[in-house]
Structure formats: structure tokens, C-alpha cells
N, C-alpha and C positions, 0 to 999 in steps of 0.2 A: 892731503887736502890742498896745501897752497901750493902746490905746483907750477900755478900763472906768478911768474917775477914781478906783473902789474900788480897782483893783488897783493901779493907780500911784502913789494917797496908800501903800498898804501898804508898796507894795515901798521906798517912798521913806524911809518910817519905819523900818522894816529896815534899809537902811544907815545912816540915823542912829544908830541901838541899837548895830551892829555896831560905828562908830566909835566910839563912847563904851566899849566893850567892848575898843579897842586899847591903853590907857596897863596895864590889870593883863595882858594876854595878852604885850606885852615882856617886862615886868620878869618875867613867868614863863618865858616861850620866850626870851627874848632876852637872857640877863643880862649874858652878854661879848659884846655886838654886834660893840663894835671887835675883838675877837680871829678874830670867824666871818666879818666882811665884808669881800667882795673888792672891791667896788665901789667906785666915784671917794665915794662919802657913803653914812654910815648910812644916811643919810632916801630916799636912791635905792634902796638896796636895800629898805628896810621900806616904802615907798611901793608899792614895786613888788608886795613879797609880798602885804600888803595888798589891791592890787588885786585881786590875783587871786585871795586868801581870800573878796573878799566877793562877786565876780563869780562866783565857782563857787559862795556860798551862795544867792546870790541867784536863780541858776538854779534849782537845789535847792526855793527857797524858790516862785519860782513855777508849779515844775509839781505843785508839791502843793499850793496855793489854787487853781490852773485846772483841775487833775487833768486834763492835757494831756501829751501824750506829747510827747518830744523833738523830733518829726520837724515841721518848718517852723514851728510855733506860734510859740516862744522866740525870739526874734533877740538873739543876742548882742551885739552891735553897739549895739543899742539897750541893752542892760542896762550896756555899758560906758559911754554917752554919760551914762546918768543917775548912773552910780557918779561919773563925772568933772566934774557938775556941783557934786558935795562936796569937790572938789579941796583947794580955799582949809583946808577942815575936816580934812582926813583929814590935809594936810601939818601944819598947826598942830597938831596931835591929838599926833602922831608927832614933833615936833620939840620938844615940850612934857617928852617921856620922855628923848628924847635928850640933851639940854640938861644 
């Protein structure tokens, strides 16, 4: 699916922005985390939400630069593998708020 370099630097720049975008989106959504999460760790659940904030923007984001319709283009699978190559970032990102 991302075969164009253009699109793949993009998308990849976009979840970097998105992470940098998560320490003021807590303290705004998340101010009593310990009170709303059921989860074994904060960072398990905000990791988790996370994930799926920027993997459903990130969809978003590229069928409006490919102006491609949902149907086969998009591989989500792929949009997760490159989200969870920021792994290391997005947990530091998040654990940095929590702390």
C-alpha cells in the first residue's frame, strides 16, 4: 500500500505530530486517569486508546492525501505496523504525563 516514499514520510510525520500532541490531550481528557481506569496500568490503557486515536486518524488522514476509497487501498495492518514502530515514543510520550 505505501509504496509512494511521499506518502510514507507523510503519514510517518503525522504520527510523530499526533505524539507530541498526547502530553496536553491527557491532562485535558484525562485528568483523573487513576479514578476512570480499569486496566492492570494507566499506560496500558492510554497506550491502548492512543493506538487506536492515531490508527483511526491516520486512516482518515490517508485517504484524503490519496483521495482513495476505503475498499482494498488502505491496509490497516500496515498503518498499525508503522504506528508501532513509535512504540519506544508513544510509551515514553505517555509515561512522561503519568509519572
Amino acid at each position: 500500500m505505501l509504496q509512494d516514499s511521499t506518502i510514507r514520510k507523510s503519514l510517518d510525520q503525522y504520527i510523530k505530530r499526533r505524539i507530541r500532541e498526547i502530553p496536553t490531550e491527557i491532562k485535558q481528557t484525562f485528568p483523573n486517569i487513576k479514578l476512570i481506569c480499569k486496566c492492570d496500568s494507566e499506560l496500558d490503557f492510554l497506550y491502548g486508546y492512543y493506538v487506536g486515536k492515531i490508527e483511526e486518524g491516520s486512516l482518515h488522514y490517508l485517504l484524503k492525501a490519496t483521495r482513495a476509497s476505503a475498499g482494498g487501498y488502505v491496509d490497516t495492518f500496515e498503518i498499525r505496523g508503522i504506528i508501532e514502530t513509535h512504540k519506544r515514543e508513544l510509551q515514553d510520550t505517555i509515561k512522561s504525563v503519568i509519572n
